[in-house]
Structures are given as C-alpha cells and as structure tokens.
C-alpha positions in Angstrom: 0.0 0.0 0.0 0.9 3.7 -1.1 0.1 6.8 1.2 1.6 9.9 -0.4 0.4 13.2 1.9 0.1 16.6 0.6 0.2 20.0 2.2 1.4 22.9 2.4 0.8 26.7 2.4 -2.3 27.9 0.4 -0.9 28.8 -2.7 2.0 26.4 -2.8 0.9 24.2 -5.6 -1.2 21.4 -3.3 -4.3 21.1 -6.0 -1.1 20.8 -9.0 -0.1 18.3 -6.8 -2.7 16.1 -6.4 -4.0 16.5 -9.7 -1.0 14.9 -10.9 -1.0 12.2 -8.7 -4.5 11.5 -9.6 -3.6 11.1 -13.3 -0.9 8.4 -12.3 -3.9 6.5 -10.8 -3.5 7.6 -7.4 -7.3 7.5 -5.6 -7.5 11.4 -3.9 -8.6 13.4 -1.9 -8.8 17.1 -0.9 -9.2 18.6 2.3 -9.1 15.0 4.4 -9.8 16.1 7.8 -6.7 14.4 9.8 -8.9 12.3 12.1 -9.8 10.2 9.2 -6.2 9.3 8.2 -6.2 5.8 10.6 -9.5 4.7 9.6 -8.9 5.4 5.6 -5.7 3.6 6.2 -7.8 0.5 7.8 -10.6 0.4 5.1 -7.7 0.2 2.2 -6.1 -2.4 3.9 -9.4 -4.8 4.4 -10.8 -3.5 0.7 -10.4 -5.7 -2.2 -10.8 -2.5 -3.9 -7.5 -2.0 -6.3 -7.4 1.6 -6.6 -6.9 1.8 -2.8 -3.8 0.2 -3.2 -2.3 4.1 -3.9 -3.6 6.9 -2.2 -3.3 10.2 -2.0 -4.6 12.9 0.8 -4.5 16.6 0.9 -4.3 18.3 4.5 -3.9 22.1 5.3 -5.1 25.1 6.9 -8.8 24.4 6.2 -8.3 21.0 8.8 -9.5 22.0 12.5 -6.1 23.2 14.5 -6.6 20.4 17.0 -6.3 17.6 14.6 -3.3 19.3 12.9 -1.7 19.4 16.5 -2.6 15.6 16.7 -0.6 15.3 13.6 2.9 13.7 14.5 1.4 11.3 16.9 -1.2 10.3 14.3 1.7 9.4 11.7 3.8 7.4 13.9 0.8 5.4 14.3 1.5 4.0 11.1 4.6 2.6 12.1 2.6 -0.7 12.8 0.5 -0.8 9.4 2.0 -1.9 6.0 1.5 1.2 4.3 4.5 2.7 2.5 3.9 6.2 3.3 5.3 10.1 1.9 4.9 13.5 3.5 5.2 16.0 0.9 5.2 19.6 1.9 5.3 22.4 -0.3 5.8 26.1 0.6 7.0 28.9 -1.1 8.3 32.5 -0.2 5.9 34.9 1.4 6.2 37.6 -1.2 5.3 34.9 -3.9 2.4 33.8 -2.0 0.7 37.2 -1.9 1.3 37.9 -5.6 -0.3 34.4 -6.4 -3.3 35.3 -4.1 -3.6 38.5 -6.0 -3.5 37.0 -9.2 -5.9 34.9 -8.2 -8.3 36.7 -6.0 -8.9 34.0 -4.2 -9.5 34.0 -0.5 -6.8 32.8 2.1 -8.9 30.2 4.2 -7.0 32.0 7.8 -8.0 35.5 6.1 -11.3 37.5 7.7 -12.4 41.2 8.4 -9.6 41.2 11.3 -6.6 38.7 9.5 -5.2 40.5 6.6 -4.2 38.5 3.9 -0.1 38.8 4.9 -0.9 38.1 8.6 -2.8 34.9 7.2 0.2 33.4 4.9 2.6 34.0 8.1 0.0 32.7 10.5 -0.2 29.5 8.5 3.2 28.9 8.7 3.1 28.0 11.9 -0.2 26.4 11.7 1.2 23.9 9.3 4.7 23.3 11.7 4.1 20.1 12.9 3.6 19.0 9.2 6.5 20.5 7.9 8.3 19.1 10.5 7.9 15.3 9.7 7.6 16.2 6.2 9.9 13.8 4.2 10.4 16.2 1.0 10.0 19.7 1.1 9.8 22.1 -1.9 10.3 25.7 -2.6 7.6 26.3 -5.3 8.4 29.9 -6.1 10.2 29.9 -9.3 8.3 27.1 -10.5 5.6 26.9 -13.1 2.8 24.6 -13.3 4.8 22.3 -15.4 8.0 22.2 -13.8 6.2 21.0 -10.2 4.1 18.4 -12.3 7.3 17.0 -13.5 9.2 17.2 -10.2 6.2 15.7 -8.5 6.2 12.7 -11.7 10.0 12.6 -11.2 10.7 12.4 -7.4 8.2 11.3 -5.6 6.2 8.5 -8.3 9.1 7.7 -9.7 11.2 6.5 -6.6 11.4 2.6 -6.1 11.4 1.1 -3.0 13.5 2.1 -0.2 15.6 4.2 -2.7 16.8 7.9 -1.6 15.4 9.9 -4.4 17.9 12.6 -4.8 17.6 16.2 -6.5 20.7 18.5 -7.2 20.2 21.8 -7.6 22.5 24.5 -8.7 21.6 28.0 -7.5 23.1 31.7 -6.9 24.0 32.4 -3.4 23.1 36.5 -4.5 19.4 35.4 -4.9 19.2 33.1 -1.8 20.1 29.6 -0.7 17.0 27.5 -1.4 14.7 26.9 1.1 14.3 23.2 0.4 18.0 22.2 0.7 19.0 19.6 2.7 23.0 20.0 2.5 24.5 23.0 0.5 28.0 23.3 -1.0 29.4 26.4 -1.7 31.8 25.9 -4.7 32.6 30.2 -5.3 36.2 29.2 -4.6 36.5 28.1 -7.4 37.4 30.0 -10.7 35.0 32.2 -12.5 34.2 32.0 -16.0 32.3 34.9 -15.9 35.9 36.9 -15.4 36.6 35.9 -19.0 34.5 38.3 -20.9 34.7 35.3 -24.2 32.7 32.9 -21.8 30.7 35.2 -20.3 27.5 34.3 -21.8 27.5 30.8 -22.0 26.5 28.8 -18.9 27.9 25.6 -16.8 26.0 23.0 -19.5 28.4 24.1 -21.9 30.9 22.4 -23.2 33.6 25.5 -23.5 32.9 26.1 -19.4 33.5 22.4 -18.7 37.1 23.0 -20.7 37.6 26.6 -18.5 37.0 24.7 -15.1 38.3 21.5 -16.0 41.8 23.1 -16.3 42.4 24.1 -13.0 42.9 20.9 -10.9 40.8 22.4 -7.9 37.8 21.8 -9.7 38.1 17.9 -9.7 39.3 18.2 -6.4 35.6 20.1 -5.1 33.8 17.9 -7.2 35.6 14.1 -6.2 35.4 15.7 -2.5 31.4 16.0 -2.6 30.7 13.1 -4.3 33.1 11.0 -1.5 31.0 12.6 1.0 27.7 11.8 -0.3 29.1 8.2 -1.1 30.0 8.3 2.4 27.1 9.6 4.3 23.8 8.5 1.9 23.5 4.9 3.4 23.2 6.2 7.0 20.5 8.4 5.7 19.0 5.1 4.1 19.0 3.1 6.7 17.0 5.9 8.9 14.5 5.9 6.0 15.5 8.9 4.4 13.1 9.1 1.2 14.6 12.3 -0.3 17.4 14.6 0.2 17.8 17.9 -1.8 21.6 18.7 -2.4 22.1 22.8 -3.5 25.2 24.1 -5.2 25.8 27.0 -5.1 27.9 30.0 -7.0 27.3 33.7 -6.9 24.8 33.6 -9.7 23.9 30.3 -10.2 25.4 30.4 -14.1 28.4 28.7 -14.5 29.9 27.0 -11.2 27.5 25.5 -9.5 25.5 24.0 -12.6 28.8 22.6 -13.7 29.5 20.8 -10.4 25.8 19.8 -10.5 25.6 18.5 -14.3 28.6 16.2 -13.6 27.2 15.0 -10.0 24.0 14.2 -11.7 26.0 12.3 -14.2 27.8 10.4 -11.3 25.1 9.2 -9.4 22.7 8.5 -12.1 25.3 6.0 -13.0 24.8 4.5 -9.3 21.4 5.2 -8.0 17.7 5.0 -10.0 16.2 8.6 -9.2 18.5 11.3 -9.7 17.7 14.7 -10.7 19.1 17.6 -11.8 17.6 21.3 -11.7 19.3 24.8 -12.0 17.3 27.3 -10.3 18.5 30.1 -12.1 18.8 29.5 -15.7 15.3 29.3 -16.3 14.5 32.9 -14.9 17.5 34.7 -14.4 19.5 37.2 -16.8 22.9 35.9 -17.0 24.9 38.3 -14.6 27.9 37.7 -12.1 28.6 34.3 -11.2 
C-alpha cells in the first residue's frame, strides 16, 4: 500500500499536486480532515478495492487546529501498518504567496475582516509546523511553473522505487538566496569564474567550453571528487534511517556557470549508481545571465 500526503501553504501548488498524482492512478482526496487518516488507512487495507492500493490525501489550513496538532502522533501510528507512506510539503516564499493570491483573488482560508491577507500566509506557517516538520520532501515552489512542479512531483516522488533515496541536485546563486528546500549546500565560489573571461561570459555551466575553463584548474576535480566521496559516504546512513529524499544545493554567486557545472557532472555520477537522480538549475530558467 501507497500513502503519499500533501500539504502545504495555500498557494504552494497542493491542488497541482494532487492533480497529478491523480492522473498516475493515485485515488484522492482534498481537504481530508486528519482524524480520518487511521480509519482510511484500515478500510484500504481490508478493501479488495484495487485503486486503494495508492492513495493520495490533501491536508492544510482548512483542517481544525486540533487535529493538525494531533498530527505527529497520528503518523507514527502508522509505524505498525503496512502502508509505505510520503509527507510532501510544499511552501513557497511569502512575497510569492501574496502575488499568487492576488493574481488569483482568491480568498486565504486564515484571512477575515480582522486577519489580513499577509498576517494569514505568516500565521499559517506556523499552523502547518508540525507537518512541515515530519515532512519527508519539502519544496520551494516559487520559481516554479505549473509544469516544472508536475514534472518534479512525476519525477521524485512517483518515480522512486522502493526504499531508494530519491535525490535532487540543484544549482543556485547564493546573490538570490540559498534554497529553502536544501537539505546540504556546498558552496563551490572558490572556485574559478568564468564569468571573469569576458569570451565565456554568456555561455552557462551546460556548456561544453565552461566544462574545458574549469576542467583546467585541478581544484575543480578536487571540489567535485570531495562531494561526491562525501555523499558516497554519508547517503547509506541516511537510508538506513529511511530517508526518502534529500535535496543537495550548489551554489555559486549567480547560479550560471559554477554550481550548474559541479551539479551537471554530479548528476552524471550518481545517475550512473542510483535510480532517481535529478538535476535542476534554479537560475537558468528565470535569471539574466549576470555575475557568477
């Protein structure tokens, strides 16, 4: 049996979420108050029912506070039931949220005549906490479209086997922020600069004539066997304490040419080791190419 749960702040990308599990054949459902989670659980496990054999739940904000305090102990209930279960959680910056919600007009289920809209996205924060907190994979929706979380959500979480750590590197530029979903982050600006060499300047870490820049300075297979030692190293404990994903940022000052570099050719590493590997650069997609 399959349990994959869903939350997150309003806005996040939940309904994108669940959508897309429900077109893998996943049987869903929105808005499960978190009191029903044991005895859904039960009635799968007695049905002859195949579709109950993956399920998917949405919980947030609009569940009664008390259940979402009654959260953790709820889950580790399922320690004794044979139900092979995710906690997804997705989130997203604050400033995002509000722009989405305008966009929208849709309104915040914490949001009344006394709760503005910004109090609401803060106050759910910390609503949600005791989710977020046992949550196995969380992701920063805000530079994501529609179509990149549908894939991620395909890639990572349906696409993991078994007891398999699904793992995501991500390249990113340390002047726009460190990701809020990282797990570990590895800061590789030590190492040279392309962007200093005004004939590579506009290319990016993908490409082959950056690969030749970096490759020549012997500190850049020395970073890149160091990390990959490391993770070698330290990804079976994480296994054996059933770890399901780990998010592994790289980052540069702009998230150009460094960090994809290191990231392309980690990608390429572990691929070669492990079943579900991915690779995403959070800047390339959105960002003018500036200092790396």
């Amino acid at each position: 049996m399959k349990l994959v749960i869903v939350s997150g702040r309003s806005g996040s990308g939940k309904s994108t979420a669940l959508h897309v599990l429900e077109d893998l054949g996943f049987y869903c459902i929105d808005n499960l108050p978190i009191g029903l989670l044991l005895p859904l659980a039960d009635e799968a496990l007695i049905s002859e029912e195949s579709r109950l054999e993956k399920i998917a739940v949405s919980i947030d904000a609009r569940n009664l506070s008390t259940g979402i305090d009654q959260f953790t102990d709820i889950v580790n209930q399922f320690q004794h039931r044979h139900f092979d279960m995710d906690i997804i959680y997705l989130d997203a910056l604050n400033q995002t949220l509000l722009k989405r919600f305008h966009a929208t007009r849709r309104k915040h289920p914490l949001s009344n005549d006394s709760v503005s809209l910004k109090e609401a996205i803060e106050a759910e924060k910390e609503l949600l906490s005791p989710i977020s907190s046992a949550a196995d994979l969380v992701v920063d929706t805000s530079d994501m479209t529609m179509y990149q979380l549908r894939d991620l959500i395909k890639e990572r979480v349906v696409g993991r086997t078994g007891q398999d750590i699904a793992l995501l590197f991500q390249s990113f530029g340390f002047k726009h922020g460190v990701p809020i979903d990282a797990d570990f982050v590895f800061d590789v600006r030590c190492l040279p600069n392309p962007y200093w060499d005004q004939s590579l300047r506009a290319y990016t870490g993908k490409d082959q004539l950056i690969h030749n820049f970096l490759e020549q300075h012997p500190e850049t297979g020395e970073m890149l066997s160091d990390i990959v030692n490391y993770l070698n190293k330290w990804l079976p404990q994480f296994a054996n304490s059933n770890r399901s994903y780990l998010t592994i940022g790289i980052g540069c000052t702009g998230g150009q040419h460094r960090s994809v570099y290191i990231c392309e050719k980690l990608g390429e590493t572990f691929k070669s080791m492990q079943s579900n590997v991915q690779v995403r650069h959070k800047e390339l997609p959105s960002r003018p190419k500036e200092h790396d």
